[in-house]
ZAMI-41805 format. One record per residue: x, z negated, y of N, C-alpha, C in turn. Coordinates in steps of 0.1 Angstrom, whole numbers. Layout:
// ZAMI-41805
+-------+-------+-------+-------+-------+-------+-------+-------+-------+
|   npx |   npz |   npy |  capx |  capz |  capy |   cpx |   cpz |   cpy |
+-------+-------+-------+-------+-------+-------+-------+-------+-------+
|     X |     Z |     Y |     X |     Z |     Y |     X |     Z |     Y |
...
+-------+-------+-------+-------+-------+-------+-------+-------+-------+
This chain:
// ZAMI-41805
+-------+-------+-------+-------+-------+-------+-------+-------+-------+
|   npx |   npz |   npy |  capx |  capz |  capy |   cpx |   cpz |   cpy |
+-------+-------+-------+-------+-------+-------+-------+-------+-------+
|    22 |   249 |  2141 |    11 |   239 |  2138 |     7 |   241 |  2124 |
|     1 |   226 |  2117 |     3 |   227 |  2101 |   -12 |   238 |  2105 |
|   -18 |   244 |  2090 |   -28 |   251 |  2091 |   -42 |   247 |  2091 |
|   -37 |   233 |  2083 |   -50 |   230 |  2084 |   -50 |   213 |  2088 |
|   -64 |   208 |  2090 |   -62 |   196 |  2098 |   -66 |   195 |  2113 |
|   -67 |   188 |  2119 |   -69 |   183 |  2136 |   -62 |   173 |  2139 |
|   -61 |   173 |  2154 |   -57 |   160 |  2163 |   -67 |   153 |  2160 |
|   -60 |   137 |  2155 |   -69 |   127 |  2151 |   -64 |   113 |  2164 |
|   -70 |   104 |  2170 |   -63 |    95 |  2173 |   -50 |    89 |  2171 |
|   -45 |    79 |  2174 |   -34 |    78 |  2171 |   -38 |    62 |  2158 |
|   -47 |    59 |  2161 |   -53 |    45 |  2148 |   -58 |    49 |  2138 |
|   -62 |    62 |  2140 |   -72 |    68 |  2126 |   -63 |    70 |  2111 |
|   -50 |    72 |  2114 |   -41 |    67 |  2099 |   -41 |    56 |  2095 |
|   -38 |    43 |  2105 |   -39 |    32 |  2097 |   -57 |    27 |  2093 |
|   -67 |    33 |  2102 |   -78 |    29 |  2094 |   -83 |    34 |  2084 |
|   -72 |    48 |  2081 |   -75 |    56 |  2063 |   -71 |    47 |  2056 |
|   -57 |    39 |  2056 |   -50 |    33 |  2047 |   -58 |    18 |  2045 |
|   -63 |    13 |  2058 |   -69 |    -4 |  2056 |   -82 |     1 |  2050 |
|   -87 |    13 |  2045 |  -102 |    11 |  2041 |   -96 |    22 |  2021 |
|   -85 |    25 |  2020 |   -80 |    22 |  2011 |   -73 |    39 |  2006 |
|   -72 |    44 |  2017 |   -68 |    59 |  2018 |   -54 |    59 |  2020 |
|   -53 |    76 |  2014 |   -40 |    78 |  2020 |   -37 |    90 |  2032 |
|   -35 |    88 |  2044 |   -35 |    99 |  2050 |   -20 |   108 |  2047 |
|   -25 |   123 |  2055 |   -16 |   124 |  2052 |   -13 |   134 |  2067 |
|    -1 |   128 |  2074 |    -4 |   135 |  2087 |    11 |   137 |  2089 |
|    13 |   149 |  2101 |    27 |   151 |  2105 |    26 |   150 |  2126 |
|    38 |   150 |  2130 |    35 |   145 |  2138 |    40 |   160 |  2152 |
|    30 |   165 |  2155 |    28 |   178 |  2165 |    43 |   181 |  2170 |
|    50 |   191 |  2174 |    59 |   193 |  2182 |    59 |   197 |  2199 |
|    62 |   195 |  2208 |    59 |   197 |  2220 |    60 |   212 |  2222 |
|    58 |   221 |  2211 |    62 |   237 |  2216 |    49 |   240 |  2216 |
|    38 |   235 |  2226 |    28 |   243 |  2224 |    15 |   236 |  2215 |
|    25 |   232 |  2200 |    11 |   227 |  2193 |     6 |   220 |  2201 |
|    11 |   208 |  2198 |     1 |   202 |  2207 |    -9 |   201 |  2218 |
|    -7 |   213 |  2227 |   -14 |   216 |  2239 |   -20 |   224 |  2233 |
|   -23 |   232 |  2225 |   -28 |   238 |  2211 |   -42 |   231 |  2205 |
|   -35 |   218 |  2201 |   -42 |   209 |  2194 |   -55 |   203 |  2203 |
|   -48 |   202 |  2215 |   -56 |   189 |  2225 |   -68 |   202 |  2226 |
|   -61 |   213 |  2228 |   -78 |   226 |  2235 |   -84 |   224 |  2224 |
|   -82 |   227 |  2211 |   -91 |   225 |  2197 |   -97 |   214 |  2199 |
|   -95 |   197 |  2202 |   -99 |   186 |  2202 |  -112 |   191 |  2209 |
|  -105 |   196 |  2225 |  -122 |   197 |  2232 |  -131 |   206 |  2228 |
|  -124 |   213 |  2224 |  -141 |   222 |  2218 |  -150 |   216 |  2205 |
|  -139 |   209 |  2200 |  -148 |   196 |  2190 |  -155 |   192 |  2198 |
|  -148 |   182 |  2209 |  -155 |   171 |  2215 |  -168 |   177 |  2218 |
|  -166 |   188 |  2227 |  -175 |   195 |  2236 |  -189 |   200 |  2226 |
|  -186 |   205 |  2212 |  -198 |   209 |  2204 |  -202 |   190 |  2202 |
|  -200 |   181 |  2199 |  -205 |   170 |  2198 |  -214 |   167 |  2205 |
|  -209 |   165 |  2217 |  -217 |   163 |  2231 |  -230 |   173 |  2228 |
|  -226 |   186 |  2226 |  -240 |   193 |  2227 |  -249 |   192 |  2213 |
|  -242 |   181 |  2202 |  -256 |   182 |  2196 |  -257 |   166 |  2191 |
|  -252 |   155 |  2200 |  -252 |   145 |  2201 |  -271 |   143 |  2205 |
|  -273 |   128 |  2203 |  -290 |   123 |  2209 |  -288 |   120 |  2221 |
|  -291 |   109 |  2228 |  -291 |   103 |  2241 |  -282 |    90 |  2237 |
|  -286 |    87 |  2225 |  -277 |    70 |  2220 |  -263 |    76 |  2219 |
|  -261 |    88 |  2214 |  -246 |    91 |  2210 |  -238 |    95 |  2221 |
|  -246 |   104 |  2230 |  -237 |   108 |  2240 |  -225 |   101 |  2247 |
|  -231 |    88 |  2253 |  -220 |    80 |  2259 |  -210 |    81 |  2251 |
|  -203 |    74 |  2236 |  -193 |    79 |  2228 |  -186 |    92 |  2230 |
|  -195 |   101 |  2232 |  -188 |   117 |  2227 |  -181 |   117 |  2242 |
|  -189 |   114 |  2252 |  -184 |   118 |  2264 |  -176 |   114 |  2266 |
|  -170 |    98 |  2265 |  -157 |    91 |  2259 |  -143 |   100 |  2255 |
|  -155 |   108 |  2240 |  -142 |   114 |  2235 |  -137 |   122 |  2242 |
|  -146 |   130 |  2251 |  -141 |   142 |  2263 |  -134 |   138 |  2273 |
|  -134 |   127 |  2274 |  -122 |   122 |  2286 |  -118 |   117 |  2282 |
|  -110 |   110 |  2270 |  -102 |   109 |  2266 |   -91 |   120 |  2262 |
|   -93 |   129 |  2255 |   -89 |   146 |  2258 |   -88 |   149 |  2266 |
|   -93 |   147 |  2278 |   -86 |   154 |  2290 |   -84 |   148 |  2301 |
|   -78 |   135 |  2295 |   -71 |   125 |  2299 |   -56 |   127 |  2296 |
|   -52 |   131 |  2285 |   -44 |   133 |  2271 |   -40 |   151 |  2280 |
|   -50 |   157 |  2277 |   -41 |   176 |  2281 |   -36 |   170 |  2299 |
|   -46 |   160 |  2307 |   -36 |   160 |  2322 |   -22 |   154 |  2320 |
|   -22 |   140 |  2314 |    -7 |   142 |  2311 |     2 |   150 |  2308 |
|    -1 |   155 |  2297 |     7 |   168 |  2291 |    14 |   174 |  2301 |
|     3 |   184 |  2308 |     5 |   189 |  2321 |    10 |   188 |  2330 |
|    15 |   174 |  2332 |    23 |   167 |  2340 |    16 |   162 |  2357 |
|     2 |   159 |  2351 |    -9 |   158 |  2367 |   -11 |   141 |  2361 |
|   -21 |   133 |  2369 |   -25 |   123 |  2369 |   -44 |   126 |  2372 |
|   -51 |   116 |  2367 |   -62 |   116 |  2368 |   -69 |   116 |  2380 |
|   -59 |   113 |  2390 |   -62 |   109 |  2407 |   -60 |   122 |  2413 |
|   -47 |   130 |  2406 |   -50 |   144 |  2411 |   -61 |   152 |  2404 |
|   -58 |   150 |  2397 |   -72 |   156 |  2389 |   -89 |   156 |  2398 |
|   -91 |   143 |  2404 |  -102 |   135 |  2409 |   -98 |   146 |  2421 |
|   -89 |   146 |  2425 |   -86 |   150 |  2443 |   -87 |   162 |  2444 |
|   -86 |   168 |  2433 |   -89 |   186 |  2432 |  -101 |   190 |  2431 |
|  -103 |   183 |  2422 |  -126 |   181 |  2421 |  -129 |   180 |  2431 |
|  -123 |   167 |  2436 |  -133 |   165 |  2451 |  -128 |   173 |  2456 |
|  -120 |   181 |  2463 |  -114 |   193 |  2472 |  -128 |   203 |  2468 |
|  -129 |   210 |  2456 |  -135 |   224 |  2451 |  -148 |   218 |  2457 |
|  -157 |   203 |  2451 |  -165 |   203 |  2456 |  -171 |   202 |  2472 |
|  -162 |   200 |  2478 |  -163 |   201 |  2490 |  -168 |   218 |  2497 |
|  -156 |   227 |  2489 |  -153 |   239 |  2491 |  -167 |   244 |  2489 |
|  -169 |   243 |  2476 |  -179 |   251 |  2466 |  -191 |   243 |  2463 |
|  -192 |   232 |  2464 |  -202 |   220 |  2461 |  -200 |   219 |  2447 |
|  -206 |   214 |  2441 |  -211 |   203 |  2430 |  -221 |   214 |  2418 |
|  -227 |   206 |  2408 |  -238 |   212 |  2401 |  -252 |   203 |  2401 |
|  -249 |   195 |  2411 |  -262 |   185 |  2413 |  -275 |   195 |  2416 |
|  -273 |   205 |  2423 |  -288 |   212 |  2422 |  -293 |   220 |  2413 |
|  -285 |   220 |  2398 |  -288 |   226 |  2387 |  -288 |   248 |  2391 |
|  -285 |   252 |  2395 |  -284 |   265 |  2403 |  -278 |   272 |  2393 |
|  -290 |   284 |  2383 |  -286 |   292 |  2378 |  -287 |   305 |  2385 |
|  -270 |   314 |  2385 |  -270 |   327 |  2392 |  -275 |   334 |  2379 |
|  -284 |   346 |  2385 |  -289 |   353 |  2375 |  -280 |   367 |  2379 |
|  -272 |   371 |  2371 |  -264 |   380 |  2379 |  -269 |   400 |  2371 |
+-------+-------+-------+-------+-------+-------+-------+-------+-------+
């Protein structure tokens, strides 16, 4: 993976060049970077979210499931399994609707 740089969308080169840029990008290899790249994305995503307002969140949270919409493919799962495993654990284990910090 190049050294420097991030996983950008896949439109964000042509909106460098239509606003009068030049990007300059290469295109991941399946050995890794990229599944590489996508965990980097969410920890972007994920610091966004936490210092996002109330207006911005919806967007950022977007961008979080959009990323890991993006590493399930990869992975070779579907969203529906994804959904069916959630629901499984929360069945198992429940949810975090009651906000429940272990103090260990």
């Amino acid at each position: 993976m190049p050294e420097h740089g991030k996983l950008v969308r896949d439109l964000i080169p042509d909106i460098i060049r239509r606003d009068g840029g030049v990007p300059v990008v290469v295109v991941l290899d399946d050995d890794g970077d990229y599944w590489t790249a996508l965990l980097a994305k969410m920890h972007e995503e994920i610091d966004e979210v936490d210092g996002a307002t109330q207006a911005q969140q919806l967007a950022e949270l977007a961008d979080v499931f959009e990323v890991l919409k993006t590493l399930t493919e990869v992975a070779g799962f579907t969203l529906g399994e994804v959904k069916q495993y959630a629901d499984s654990k929360r069945t198992e284990r429940g949810g975090f609707a009651n906000r429940l910090w272990l103090i260990t």
